[in-house]
C-alpha positions in Angstrom: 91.0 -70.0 -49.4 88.2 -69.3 -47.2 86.7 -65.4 -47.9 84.9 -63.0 -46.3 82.2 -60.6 -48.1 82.2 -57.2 -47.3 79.3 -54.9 -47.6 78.3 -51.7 -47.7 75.1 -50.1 -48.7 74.2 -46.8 -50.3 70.3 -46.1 -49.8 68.5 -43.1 -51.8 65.7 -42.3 -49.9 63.0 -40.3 -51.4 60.7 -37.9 -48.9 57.5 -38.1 -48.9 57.1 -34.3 -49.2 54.2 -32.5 -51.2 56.6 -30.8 -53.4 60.3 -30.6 -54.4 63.1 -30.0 -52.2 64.0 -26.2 -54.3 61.0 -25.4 -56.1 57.0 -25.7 -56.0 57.0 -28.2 -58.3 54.9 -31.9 -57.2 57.3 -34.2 -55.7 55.4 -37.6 -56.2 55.4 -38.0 -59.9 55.7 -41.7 -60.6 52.3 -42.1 -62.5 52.8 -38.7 -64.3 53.3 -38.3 -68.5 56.9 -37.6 -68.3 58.2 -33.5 -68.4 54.7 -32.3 -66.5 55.5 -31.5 -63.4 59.5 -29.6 -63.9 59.9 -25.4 -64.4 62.7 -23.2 -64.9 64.2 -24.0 -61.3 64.3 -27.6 -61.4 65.7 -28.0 -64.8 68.0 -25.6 -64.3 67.5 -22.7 -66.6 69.4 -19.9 -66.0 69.2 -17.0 -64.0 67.0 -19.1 -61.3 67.3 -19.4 -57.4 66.4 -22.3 -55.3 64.4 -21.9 -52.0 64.7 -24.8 -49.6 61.7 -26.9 -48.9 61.6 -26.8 -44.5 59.8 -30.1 -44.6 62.5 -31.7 -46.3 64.8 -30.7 -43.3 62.0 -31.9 -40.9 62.0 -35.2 -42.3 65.8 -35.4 -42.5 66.1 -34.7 -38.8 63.4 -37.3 -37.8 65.5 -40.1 -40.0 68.9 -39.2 -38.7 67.4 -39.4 -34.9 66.1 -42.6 -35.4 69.0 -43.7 -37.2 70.6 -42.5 -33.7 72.7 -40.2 -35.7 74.0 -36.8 -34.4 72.2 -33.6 -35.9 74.8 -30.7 -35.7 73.5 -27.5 -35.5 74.5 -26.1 -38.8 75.1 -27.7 -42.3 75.5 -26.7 -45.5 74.4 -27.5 -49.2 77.4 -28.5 -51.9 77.7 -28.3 -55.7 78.5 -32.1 -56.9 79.5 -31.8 -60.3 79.5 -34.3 -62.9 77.5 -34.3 -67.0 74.9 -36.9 -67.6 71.9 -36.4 -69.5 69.3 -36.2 -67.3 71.5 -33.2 -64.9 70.3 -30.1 -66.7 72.4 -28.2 -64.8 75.6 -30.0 -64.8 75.8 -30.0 -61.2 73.8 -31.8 -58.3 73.1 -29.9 -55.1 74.1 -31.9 -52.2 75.8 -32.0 -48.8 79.4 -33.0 -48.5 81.5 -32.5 -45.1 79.3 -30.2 -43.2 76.0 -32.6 -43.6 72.5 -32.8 -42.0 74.0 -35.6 -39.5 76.8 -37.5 -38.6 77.1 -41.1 -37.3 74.7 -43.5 -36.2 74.2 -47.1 -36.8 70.7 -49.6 -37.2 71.2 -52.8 -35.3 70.2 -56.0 -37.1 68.4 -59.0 -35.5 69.6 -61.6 -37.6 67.7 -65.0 -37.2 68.8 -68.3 -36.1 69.4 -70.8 -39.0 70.6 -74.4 -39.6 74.1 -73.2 -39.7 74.2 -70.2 -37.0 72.1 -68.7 -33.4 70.3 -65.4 -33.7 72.8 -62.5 -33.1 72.7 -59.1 -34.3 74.6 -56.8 -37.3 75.3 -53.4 -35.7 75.3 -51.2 -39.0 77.3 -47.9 -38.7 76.1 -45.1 -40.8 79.5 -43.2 -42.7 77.0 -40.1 -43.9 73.5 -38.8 -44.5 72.4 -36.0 -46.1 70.1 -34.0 -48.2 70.3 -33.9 -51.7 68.2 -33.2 -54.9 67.5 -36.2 -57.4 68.4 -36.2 -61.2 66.2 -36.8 -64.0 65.4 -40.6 -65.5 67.0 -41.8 -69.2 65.3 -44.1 -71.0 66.9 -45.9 -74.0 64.9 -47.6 -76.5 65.2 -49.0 -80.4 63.0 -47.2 -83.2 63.4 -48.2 -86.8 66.9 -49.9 -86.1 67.7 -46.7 -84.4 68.9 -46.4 -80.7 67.2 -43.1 -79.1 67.8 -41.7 -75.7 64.8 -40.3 -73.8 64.6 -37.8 -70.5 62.0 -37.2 -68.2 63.3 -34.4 -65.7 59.8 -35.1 -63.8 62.0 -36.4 -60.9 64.6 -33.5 -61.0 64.5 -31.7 -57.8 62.6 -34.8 -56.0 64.0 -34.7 -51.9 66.9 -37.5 -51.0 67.9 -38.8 -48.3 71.2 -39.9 -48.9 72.7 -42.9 -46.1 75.3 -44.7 -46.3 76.6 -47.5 -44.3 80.3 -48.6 -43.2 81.4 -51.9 -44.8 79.5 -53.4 -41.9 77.5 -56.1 -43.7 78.7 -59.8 -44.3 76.7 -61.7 -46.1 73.3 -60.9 -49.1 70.9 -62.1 -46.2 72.7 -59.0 -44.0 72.0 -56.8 -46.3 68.7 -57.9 -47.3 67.7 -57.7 -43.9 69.1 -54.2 -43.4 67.1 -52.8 -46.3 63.8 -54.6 -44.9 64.5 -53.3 -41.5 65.3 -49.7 -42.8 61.7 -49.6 -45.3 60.2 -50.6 -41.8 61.8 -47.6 -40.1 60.8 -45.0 -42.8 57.5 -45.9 -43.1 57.3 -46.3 -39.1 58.1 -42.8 -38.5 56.2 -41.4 -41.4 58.8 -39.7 -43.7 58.8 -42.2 -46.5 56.7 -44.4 -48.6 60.0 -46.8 -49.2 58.4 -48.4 -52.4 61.3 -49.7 -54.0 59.0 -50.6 -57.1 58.4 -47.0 -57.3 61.9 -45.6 -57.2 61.2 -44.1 -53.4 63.9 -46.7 -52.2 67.1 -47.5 -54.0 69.8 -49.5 -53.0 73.3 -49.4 -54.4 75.7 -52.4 -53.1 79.7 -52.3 -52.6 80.9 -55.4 -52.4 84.0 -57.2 -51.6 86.2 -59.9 -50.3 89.0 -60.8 -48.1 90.9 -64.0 -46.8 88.6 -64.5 -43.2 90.6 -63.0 -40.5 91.8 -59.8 -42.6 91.1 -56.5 -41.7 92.2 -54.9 -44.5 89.4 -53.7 -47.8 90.3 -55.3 -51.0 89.2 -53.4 -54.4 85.2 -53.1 -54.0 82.5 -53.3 -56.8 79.2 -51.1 -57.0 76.2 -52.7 -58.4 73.2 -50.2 -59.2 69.9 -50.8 -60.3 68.6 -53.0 -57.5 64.8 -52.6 -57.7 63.8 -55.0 -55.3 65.0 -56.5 -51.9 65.2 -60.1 -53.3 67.0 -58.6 -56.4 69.8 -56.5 -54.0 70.0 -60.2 -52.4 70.3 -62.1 -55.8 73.3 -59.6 -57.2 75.3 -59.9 -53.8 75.6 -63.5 -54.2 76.1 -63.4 -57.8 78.6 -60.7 -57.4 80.6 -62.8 -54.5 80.8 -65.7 -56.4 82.2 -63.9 -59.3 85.1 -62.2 -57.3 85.7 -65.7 -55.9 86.1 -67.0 -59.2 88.6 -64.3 -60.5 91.1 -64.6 -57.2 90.7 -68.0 -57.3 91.9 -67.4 -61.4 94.8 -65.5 -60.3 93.0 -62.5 -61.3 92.5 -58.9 -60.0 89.3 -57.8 -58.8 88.5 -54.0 -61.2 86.7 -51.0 -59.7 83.9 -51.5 -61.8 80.3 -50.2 -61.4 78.1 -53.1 -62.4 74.3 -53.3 -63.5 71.6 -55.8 -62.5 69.7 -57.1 -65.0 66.8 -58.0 -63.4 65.3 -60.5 -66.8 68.6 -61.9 -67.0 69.6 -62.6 -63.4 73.2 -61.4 -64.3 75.3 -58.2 -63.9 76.6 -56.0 -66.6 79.6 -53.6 -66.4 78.8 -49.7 -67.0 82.0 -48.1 -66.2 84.7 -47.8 -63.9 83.9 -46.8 -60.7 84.0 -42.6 -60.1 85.9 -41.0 -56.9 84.5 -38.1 -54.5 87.7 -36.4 -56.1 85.8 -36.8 -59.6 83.3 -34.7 -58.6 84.6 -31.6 -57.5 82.5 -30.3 -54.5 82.4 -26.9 -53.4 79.9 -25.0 -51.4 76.6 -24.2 -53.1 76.5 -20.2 -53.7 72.9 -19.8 -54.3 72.0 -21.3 -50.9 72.6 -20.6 -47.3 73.2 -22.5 -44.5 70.9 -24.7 -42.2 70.4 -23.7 -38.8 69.1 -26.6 -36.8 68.3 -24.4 -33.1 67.5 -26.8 -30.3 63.7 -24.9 -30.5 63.2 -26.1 -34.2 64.7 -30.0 -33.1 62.3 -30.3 -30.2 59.3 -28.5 -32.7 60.3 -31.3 -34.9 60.7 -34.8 -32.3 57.8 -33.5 -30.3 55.2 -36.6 -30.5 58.5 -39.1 -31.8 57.3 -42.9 -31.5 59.1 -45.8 -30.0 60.5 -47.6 -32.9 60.1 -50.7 -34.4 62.4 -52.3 -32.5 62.5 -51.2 -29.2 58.7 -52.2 -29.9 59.5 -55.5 -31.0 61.9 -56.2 -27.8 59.3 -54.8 -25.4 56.4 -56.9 -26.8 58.9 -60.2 -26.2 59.7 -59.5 -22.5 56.7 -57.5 -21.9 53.9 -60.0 -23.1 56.0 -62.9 -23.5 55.2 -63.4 -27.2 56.9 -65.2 -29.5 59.6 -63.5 -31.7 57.8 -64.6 -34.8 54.4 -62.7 -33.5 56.7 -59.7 -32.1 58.4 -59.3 -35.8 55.1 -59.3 -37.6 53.0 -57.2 -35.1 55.7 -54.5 -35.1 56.3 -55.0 -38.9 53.4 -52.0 -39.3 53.2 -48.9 -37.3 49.2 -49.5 -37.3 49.2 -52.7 -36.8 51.2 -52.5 -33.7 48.6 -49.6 -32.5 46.1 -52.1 -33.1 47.3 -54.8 -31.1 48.2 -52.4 -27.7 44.7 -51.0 -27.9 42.8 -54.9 -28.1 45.2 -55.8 -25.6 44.4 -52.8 -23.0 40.8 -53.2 -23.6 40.9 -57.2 -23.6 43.0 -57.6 -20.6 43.4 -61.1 -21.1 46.7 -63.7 -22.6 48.7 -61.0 -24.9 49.6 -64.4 -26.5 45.4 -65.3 -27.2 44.8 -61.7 -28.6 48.0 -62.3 -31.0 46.5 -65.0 -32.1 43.3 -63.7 -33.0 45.2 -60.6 -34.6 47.4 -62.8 -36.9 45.3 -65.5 -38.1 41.8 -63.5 -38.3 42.6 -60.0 -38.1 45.1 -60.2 -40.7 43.3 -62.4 -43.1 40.5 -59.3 -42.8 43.3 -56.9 -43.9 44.8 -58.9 -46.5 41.0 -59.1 -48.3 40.2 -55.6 -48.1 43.5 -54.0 -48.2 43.0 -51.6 -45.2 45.3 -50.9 -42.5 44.3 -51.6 -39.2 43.5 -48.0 -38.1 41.1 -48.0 -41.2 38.9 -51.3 -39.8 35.3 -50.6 -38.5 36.2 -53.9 -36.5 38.3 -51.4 -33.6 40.5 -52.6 -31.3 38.0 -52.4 -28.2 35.6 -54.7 -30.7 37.7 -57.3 -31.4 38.7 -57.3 -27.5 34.5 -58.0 -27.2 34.9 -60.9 -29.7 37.3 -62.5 -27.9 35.7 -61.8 -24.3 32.2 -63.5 -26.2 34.6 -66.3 -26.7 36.4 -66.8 -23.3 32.9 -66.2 -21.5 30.8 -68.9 -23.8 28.5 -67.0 -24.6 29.2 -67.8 -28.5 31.4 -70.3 -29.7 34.7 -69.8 -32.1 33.4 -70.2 -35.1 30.9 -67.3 -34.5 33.5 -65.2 -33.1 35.2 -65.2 -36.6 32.4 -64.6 -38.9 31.6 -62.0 -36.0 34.9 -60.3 -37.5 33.7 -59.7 -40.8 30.0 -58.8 -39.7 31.5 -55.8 -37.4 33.9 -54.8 -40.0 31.2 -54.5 -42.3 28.5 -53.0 -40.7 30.2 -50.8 -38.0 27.9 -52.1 -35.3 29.3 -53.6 -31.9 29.3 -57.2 -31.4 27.1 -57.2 -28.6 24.2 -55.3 -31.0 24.8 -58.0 -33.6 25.1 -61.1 -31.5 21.4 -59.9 -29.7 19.7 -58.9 -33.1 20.8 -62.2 -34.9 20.2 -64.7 -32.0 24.2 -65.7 -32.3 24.3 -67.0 -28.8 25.9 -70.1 -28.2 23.3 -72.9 -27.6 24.1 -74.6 -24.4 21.1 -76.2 -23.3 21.5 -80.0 -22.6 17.9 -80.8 -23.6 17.9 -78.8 -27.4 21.3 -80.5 -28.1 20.2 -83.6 -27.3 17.2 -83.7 -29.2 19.2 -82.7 -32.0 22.1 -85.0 -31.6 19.5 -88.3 -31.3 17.7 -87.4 -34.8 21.2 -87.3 -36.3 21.9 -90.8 -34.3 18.3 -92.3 -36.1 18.8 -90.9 -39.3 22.6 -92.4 -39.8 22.8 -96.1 -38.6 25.7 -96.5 -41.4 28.0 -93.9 -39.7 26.9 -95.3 -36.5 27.6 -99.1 -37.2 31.0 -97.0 -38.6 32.0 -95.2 -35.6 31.2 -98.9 -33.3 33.2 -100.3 -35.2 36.3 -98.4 -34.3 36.4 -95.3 -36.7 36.3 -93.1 -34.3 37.3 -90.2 -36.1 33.5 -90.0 -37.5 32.7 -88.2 -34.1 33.7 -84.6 -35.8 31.2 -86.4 -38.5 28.6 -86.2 -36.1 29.5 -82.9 -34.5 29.6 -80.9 -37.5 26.1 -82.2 -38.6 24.8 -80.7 -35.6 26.3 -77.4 -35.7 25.2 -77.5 -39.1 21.6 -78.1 -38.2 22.2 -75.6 -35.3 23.6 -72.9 -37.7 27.1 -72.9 -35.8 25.9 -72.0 -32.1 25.8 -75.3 -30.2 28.2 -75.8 -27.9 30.6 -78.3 -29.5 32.3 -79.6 -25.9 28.8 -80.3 -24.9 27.4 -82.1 -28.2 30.6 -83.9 -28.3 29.7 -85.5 -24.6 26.4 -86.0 -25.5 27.5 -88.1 -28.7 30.0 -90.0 -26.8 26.9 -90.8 -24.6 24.7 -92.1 -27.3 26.9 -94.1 -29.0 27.8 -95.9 -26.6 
């Protein structure tokens, strides 16, 4: 039978706040000793009273508008009840029906392969919300011995909760949901989205269904995805495995399953929990949010264009490729970048793309800046590349120019005067040049007259060499051709 896999994705999204969603305490805690930065009202002590954190609110509302969600004017906090470990109070605080937003979707562009065209996933958002994290267990062996460890540093830590309708077919789907969604968060400023670092996690549903069904068959929930490649990996191991057990004459269990990331294989924890397990009512301690249309437009005043609509507009509007829309919109500052070089350049978008990718990037790669942190500015690399277009120094020049800006600060036109980086275009000096290297290599000449003709970029690179990289390459080329004869 021919199946098809049915995805949904629940995303834990931590804020990028200063400190805790109820309490004072330092959100960002990851390369903290563990138990350093909790008091009485994130561990839950009794007698205590949270005090909502605005920004997390702010940041909420700024995600659920660019997820294209609806923000309703009020919402409330819940009690989410369940005992582990590392929830000192026995109880999460969450939202349930009455959340932060409602709605929305993330459209996919999904690329063309050997198999099917481009198209794109609309992803529908079910719910996001609010909600404070829970602590970190640790197991380890002493002795023989199997302890547990808690940290409750990440107790109280700001969520945003999202997750999708069963929207997603296939692990590339999903894979590229989560890659477009990190983009989005760190776009709009309200997220680091380091999944290494625990500021992104992914939980999968998965199931499948006899293609042309529209009915849900018995879903699975895989946890501890850590990584977009792993969340990619666990799908398809996961689909496979549900394959294998209809195809057994076996029913598929409501398990929750871990990845093991060393072992490339999933693990079942337990069967999977209901919202019914969890008992919600309305928080006490806490009262409601009231979003007023003065507070929204306080908080969307300045909102950017997104990734994208970015992305679209660079296609149509500058005619670039997809591949140099995708990575020139794949960073908020990056994509800055390239509008400003291109408004100061005024030349081929395409020309100043490829500048940006191949040089530019290589620049950011080595010193691992953004582009709004380069000395080489926008309106300087425009220069560069109007040096270049205007001959007055040849390409090579223009990209150790790059590096000479970037480190120094000064404009291109300082540093081209005070180093004499002109291109040398003078028939005569050339040609002086280009005879010595003639006299002094009658092998390579009896070579190239004898039909290996590629030794005339032989001959041309010994001049620029001898001319420090400024000749003018067309022009030594011609005069070779002339001589060797």
């Amino acid at each position: 039978m021919d199946y098809e896999v049915v995805i949904g994705l629940e995303t834990h999204i931590q804020l990028n706040t200063q400190t805790k969603i109820f309490c004072a305490c330092k959100a960002d805690s990851w390369n903290d000793a563990p138990n350093t930065n909790i008091c009485p009202v994130c561990t839950g002590m009794p007698g205590v009273l949270p005090v909502l954190n605005r920004t997390v609110v702010e940041k909420g509302v700024l995600l659920a508008v660019a997820m294209n969600a609806d923000t309703p004017p009020v919402s409330y906090f819940d009690r989410k009840n369940y005992f582990y470990p590392d929830l000192p109070k026995g109880f999460q605080i969450s939202q349930f029906d009455c959340s932060l937003a409602k709605g929305g979707w993330l459209d996919l562009p999904m690329p063309a392969t050997d198999k099917d065209p481009a198209y794109v996933r609309r992803v529908r958002i079910h719910k996001l919300h609010i909600e404070e994290d829970a602590g970190k267990t640790k197991n380890e062996s002493v002795g023989g011995y199997s302890r547990r460890l808690i940290d409750f540093n990440r107790c109280g830590v700001p969520l945003v909760e999202m997750v999708t309708e069963p929207d997603l077919r296939s692990a590339d789907e999903a894979a590229q949901y989560l890659t477009r969604l990190r983009q989005l968060l760190r776009w709009i400023g309200v997220s680091e989205a380091d999944m290494e670092k625990a500021h992104l996690r992914c939980d999968a549903n998965v199931s499948i269904r006899p293609v042309g069904a529209d009915y849900l068959n018995t879903k699975t929930e895989i946890k501890n995805v850590n990584s977009i490649e792993a969340v990619r990996a666990a799908i398809t191991k996961e689909v496979e495995r549900q394959k294998a057990e209809y195809a057994a004459g076996r029913k598929i269990e409501s398990w929750t399953l871990e990845w093991d990331e060393d072992s490339q294989s999933l693990k079942k924890m337990r069967s999977k929990e209901t919202e019914a397990d969890y008992r919600y009512f309305r928080e006490p301690d806490l009262l409601p949010v009231y979003l007023s249309d003065a507070w929204k437009a306080e908080i969307l005043a300045g909102f950017p264009e997104l990734p994208l609509a970015r992305r679209a507009r660079f296609i149509s509007a500058y005619g670039l490729p997809e591949y140099d829309a995708d990575i020139l919109t794949g960073e908020r500052s990056l994509s800055d970048y390239f509008e400003q070089a291109i408004a100061a350049y005024g030349g081929d978008p395409k020309r100043a793309s490829n500048w940006l990718l191949n040089d530019v990037m290589r620049l950011l790669n080595e010193s691992g800046l953004t582009a709004g942190e380069l000395k080489l500015t926008p309106a300087y690399l425009a220069k560069i590349i109007k040096l270049v277009d205007d001959g007055i120094i040849n390409t090579n020049t223009g990209k150790s120019l790059l590096e000479k800006v970037n480190r120094s600060g000064q404009s291109p036109d300082e540093i081209v005067e005070t180093e004499g980086l002109a291109k040398v275009s003078d028939d005569s000096a050339l040609r002086a040049v280009a005879e010595s290297i003639v006299a002094e290599n009658p092998k390579e000449v009896e070579s190239y007259k004898s039909g290996k003709v590629g030794l005339m970029g032989w001959f041309v690179g010994q001049l620029m060499r001898q001319m420090g990289g400024k000749a003018d390459a067309p022009k030594a080329r011609a005069i070779f051709e002339e001589l060797l004869q």
